[in-house]
C-alpha positions in Angstrom: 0.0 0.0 0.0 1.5 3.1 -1.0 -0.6 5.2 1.7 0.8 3.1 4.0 4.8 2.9 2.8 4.7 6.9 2.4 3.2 7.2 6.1 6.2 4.9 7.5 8.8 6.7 5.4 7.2 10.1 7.5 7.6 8.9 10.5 10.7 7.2 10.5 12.3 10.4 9.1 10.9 12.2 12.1 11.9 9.7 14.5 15.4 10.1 12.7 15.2 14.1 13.1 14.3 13.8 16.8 17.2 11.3 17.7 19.3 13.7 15.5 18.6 17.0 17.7 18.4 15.1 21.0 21.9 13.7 19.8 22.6 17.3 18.9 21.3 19.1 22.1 22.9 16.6 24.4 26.1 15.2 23.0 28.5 16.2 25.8 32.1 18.6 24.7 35.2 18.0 25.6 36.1 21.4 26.9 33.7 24.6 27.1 34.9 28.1 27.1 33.0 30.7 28.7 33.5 34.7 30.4 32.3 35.8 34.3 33.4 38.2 36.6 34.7 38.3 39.9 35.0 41.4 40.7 32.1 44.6 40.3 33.8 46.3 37.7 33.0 44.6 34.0 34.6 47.5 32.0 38.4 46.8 33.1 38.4 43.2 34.3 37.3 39.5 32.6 37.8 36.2 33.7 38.3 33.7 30.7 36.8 30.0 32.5 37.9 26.7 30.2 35.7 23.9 31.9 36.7 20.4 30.9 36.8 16.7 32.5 40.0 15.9 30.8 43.3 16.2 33.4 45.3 18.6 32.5 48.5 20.6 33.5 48.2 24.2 34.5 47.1 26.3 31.2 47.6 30.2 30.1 45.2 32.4 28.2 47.3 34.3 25.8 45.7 37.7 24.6 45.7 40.9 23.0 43.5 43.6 21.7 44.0 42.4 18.1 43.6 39.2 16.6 46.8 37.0 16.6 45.2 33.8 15.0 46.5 31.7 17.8 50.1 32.2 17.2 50.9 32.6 20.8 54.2 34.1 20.5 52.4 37.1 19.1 50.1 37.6 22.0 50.7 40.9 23.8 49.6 39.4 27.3 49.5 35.9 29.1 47.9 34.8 32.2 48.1 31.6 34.1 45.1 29.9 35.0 44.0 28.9 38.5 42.2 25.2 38.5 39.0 25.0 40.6 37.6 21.6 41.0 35.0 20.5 43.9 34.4 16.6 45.5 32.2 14.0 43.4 32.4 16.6 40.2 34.2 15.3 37.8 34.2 18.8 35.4 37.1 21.4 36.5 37.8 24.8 35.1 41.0 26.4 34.5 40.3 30.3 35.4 42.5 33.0 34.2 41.9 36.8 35.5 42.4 39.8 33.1 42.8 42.9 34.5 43.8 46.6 33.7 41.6 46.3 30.6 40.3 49.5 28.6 36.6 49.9 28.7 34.5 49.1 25.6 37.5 47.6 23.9 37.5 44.6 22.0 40.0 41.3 23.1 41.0 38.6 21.5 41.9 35.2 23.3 42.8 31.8 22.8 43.9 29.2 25.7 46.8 26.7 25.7 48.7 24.1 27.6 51.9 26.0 26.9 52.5 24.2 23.6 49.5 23.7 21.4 46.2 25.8 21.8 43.3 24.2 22.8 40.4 26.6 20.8 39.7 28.7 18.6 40.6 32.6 19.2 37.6 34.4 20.1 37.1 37.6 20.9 35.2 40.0 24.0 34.3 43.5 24.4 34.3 45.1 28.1 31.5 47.1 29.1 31.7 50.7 27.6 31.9 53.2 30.8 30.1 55.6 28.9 28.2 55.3 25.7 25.6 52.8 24.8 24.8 49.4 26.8 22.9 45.9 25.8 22.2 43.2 27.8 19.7 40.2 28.3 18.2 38.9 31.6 16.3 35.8 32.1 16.4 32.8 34.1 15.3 29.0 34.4 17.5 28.0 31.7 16.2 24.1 31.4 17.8 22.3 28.5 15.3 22.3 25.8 15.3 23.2 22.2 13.5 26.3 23.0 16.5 27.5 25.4 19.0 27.1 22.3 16.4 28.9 20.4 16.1 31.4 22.3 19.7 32.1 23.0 20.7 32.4 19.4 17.6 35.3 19.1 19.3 36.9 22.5 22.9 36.6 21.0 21.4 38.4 18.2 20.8 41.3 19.6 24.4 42.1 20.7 24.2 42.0 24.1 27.6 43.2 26.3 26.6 40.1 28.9 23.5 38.1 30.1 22.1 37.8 33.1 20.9 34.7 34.6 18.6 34.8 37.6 18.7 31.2 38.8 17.4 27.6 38.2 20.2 27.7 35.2 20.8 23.8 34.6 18.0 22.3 36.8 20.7 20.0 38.1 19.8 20.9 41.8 23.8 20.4 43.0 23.6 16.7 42.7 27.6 15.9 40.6 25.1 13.0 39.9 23.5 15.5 37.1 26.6 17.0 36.0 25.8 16.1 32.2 23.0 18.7 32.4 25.8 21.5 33.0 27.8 20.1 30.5 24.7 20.5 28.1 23.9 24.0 29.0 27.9 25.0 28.8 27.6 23.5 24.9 24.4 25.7 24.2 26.1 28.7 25.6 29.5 28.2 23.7 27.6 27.4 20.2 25.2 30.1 20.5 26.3 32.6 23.3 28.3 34.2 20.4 27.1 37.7 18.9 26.7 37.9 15.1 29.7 39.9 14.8 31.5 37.1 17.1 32.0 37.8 20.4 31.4 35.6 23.6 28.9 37.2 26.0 29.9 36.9 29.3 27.6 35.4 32.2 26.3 37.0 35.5 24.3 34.7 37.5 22.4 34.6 40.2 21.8 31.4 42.2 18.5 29.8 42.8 16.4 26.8 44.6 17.4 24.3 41.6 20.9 25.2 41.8 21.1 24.0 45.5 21.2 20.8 47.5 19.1 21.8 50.4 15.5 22.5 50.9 14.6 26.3 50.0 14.0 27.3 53.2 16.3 25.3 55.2 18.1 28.7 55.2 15.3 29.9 57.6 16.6 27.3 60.3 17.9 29.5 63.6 21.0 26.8 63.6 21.8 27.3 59.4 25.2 28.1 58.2 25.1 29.8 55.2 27.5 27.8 52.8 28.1 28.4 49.0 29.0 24.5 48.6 25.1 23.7 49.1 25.5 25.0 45.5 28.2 23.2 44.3 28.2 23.8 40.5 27.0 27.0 40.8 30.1 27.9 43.3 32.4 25.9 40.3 31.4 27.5 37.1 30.5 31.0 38.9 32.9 31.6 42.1 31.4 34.8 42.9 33.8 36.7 44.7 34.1 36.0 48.8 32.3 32.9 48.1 29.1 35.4 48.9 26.2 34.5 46.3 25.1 37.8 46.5 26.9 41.2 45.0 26.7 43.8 42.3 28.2 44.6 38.7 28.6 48.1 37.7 27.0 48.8 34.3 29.4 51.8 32.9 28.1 55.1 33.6 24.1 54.3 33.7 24.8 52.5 37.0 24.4 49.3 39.1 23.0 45.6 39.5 22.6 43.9 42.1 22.0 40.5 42.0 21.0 39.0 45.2 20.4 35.1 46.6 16.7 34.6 47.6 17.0 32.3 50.6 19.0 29.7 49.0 22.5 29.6 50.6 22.2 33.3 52.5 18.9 34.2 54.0 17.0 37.3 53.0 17.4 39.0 56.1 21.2 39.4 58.3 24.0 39.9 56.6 22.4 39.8 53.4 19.8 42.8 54.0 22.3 44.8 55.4 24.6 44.4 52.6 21.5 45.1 50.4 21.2 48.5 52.2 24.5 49.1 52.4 25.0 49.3 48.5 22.0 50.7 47.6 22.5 53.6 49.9 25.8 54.1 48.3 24.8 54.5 44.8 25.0 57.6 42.6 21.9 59.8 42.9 20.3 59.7 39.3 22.5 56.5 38.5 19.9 53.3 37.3 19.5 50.8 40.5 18.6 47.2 39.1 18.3 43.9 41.0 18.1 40.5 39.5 17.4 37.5 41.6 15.3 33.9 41.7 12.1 34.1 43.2 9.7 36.9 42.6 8.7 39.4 45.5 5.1 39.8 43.2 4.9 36.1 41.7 2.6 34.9 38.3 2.0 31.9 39.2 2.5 30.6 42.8 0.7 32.5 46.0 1.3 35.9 46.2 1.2 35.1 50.0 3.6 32.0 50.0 6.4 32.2 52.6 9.1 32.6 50.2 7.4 35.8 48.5 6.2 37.3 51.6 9.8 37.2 53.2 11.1 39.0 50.3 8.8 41.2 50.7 9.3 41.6 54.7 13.0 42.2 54.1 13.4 43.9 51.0 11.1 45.5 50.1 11.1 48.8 52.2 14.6 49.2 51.1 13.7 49.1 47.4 11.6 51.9 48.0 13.1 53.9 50.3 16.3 53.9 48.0 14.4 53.6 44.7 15.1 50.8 43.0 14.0 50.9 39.6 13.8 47.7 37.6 13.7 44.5 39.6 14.5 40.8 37.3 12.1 37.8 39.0 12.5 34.3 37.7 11.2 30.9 38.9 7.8 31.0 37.6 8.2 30.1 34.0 5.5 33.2 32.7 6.2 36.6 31.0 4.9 39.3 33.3 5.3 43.2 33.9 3.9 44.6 37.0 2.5 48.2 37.0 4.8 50.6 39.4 4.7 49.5 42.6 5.4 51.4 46.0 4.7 50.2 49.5 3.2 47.3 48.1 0.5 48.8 46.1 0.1 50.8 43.1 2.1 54.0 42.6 0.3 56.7 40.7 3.4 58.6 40.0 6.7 57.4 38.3 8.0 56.6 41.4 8.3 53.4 42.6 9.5 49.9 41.6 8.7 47.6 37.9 8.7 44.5 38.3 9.3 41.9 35.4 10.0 38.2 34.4 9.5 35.7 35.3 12.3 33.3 34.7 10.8 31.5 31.5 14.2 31.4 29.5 13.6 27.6 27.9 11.3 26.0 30.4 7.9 25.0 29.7 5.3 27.8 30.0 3.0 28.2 32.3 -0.5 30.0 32.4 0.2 33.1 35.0 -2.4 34.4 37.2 -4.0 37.9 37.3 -3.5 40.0 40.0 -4.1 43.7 41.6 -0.4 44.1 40.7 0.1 42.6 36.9 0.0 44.5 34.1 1.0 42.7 31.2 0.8 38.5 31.5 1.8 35.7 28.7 2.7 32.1 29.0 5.9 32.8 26.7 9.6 31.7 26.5 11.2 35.2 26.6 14.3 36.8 27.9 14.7 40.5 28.3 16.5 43.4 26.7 17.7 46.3 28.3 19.4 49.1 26.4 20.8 51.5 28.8 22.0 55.3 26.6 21.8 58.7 27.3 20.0 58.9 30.2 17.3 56.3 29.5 16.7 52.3 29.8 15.0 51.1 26.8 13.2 47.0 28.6 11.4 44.8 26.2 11.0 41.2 25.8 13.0 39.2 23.1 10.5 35.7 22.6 10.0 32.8 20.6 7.1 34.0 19.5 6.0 37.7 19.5 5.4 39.5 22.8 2.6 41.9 22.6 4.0 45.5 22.1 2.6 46.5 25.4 5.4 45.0 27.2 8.1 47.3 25.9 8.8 50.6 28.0 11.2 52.6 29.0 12.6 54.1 32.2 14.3 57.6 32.8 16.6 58.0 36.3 14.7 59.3 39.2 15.6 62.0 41.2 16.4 60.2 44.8 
């Protein structure tokens, strides 16, 4: 039967395209090269991370601010790299630290064992201390074929860095799920590249799937706070002091602050005080963001869960009473904008806080609720963009499919 040949012809070439991607999507690397930073200032510093399973001696980055093709004796600059490796994890990365960079300047960098190189050159740009700014923010990064398609359509838009706000392998510190970092690592070094070729580098912020402890174990009177309950996360991301919350300055426009909601530190103690501490400090007319896990004004779970309303308890009066502008939620897979909020209602005026997310980067969608708060919903894969230049943030969604236009807006510095 012809019908009947044709159909089996159709399906086995679709069961052949699946295996195909899955093999594609999940076929581990050997090594995996990807940019962080320790440190708050992104326009003079970089850290170049090479994360591999393979044992190997002590390696160098070798750069320079023009391309050298990897002929290392022509590099300007080399720096050792540092090996960080944790118990039961069997993936190590080499870290090297470049300082006394220019801002907005482009790099070019290859790594080597001292006698061959191991990858390609590529190439970086630090953030620009004055002068225009890109970057993405999103967060639950599960490993899907949406997450790579999304990333490509975020790497399309140029972005100086991204900005992860938790849940970014879904590997929940076990070393038993290590292959899932290793998959997420390959998506980012294929498609973490701009069109015009240059790495983005990531800033991440931890969150409950990133952990090997109970959310709120953290609320325990006898806790320790102790970055290893986030194993990989520490790894790949060794934030600096071992804290898993601190800020990046963005150039000129200002500051983010990307803070750990109750999953190693708790919201309140040193963590709160910290948070007043630097927002207190900030530039008056600077922008003040914040980019964390889970949502002080969530889509989809209670508004009046315990996590939320502790964020709120502890937080909250300092992002108003310093005037935060833009806070980045995650963790409830939905694409959502609050209207300005101040003292946990409405603000009539353009002072107050925006909420938006809400960590939906890859993950499966779900339907968010309406509340006094929302003012734009969708069930959509999305990350956002923020342009920061001359005095204004330009926010809108980047998604698989199209976010309604009413989701865009823009944001001019307050007076504080």
């Amino acid at each position: 039967m012809p019908g009947a040949r044709t159909l089996l012809l159709a399906l086995a070439i679709a069961i052949v395209g699946i295996v195909s991607s899955v093999a594609f999507l999940f076929t581990p690397e050997p090594a995996y090269t990807f940019l962080t930073w320790e440190t708050e200032d992104t326009s003079h510093n970089m850290v170049v991370n090479y994360a591999t399973t393979q044992q190997l001696d002590k390696l160098v980055v070798y750069y320079d601010s023009k391309p050298r093709q990897g002929q290392l004796k022509q590099y300007a600059h080399a720096v050792s790299t540092t090996l960080r490796q944790r118990s039961g994890i069997t993936l190590k990365v080499h870290s090297a630290k470049l300082h006394s960079l220019q801002s907005g300047k482009d790099y070019y960098f290859v790594v080597s064992d001292g006698d061959s190189v191991l990858t390609d050159e590529r190439k970086f740009q630090t953030v620009p201390e004055t002068g225009a700014i890109r970057f993405i923010a999103g967060g639950d990064t599960r490993i899907t074929p949406a997450l790579e398609q999304l990333t490509q359509l975020a790497a399309e838009t140029r972005p100086h860095f991204a900005v992860i706000g938790g849940d970014i392998a879904y590997a929940d510190g076990d070393p038993e799920k290590q292959s899932r970092w290793q998959q997420l690592l390959a998506i980012w070094q294929r498609n973490m590249i701009t069109p015009d070729g240059y790495t983005i580098p990531v800033i991440a912020a931890v969150g409950n799937h990133d952990v090997n402890t109970a959310m709120l174990s953290v609320t325990q009177a006898d806790y320790q706070p102790d970055i290893n309950t986030a194993p990989f996360y520490e790894l790949l991301f060794h934030p600096a002091g071992d804290k898993s919350f601190f800020k990046r300055r963005l150039g000129e426009h200002g500051v983010l602050l990307v803070l750990d909601t109750e999953h190693v530190y708790p919201a309140d103690g040193e963590q709160r005080r910290w948070l007043q501490t630097s927002l207190q400090s900030q530039d008056t007319g600077h922008f003040r963001f914040a980019a964390y896990h889970v949502p002080l004004y969530p889509s989809y779970y209670p508004a009046d869960g315990a996590p939320s309303q502790r964020l709120r308890q502890f937080w909250l009066p300092l992002f108003d009473r310093y005037a935060l502008d833009l806070a980045f939620e995650n963790h409830e897979h939905t694409l959502k904008k609050t209207y300005r909020l101040k003292n946990n209602q409405r603000s009539n005026t353009d002072d107050g806080t925006i909420y938006i997310g809400d960590g939906n980067w890859g993950t499966d969608s779900r339907t968010p609720k309406q509340r006094w708060y929302m003012e734009n919903i969708a069930p959509l894969n999305h990350v956002w963009l923020v342009t920061l230049d001359s005095g204004r943030a330009r926010v809108e969604p980047i998604s698989t499919s199209p976010a309604p236009d009413t989701f865009a807006f823009e944001l001019q510095p307050r007076n504080r």
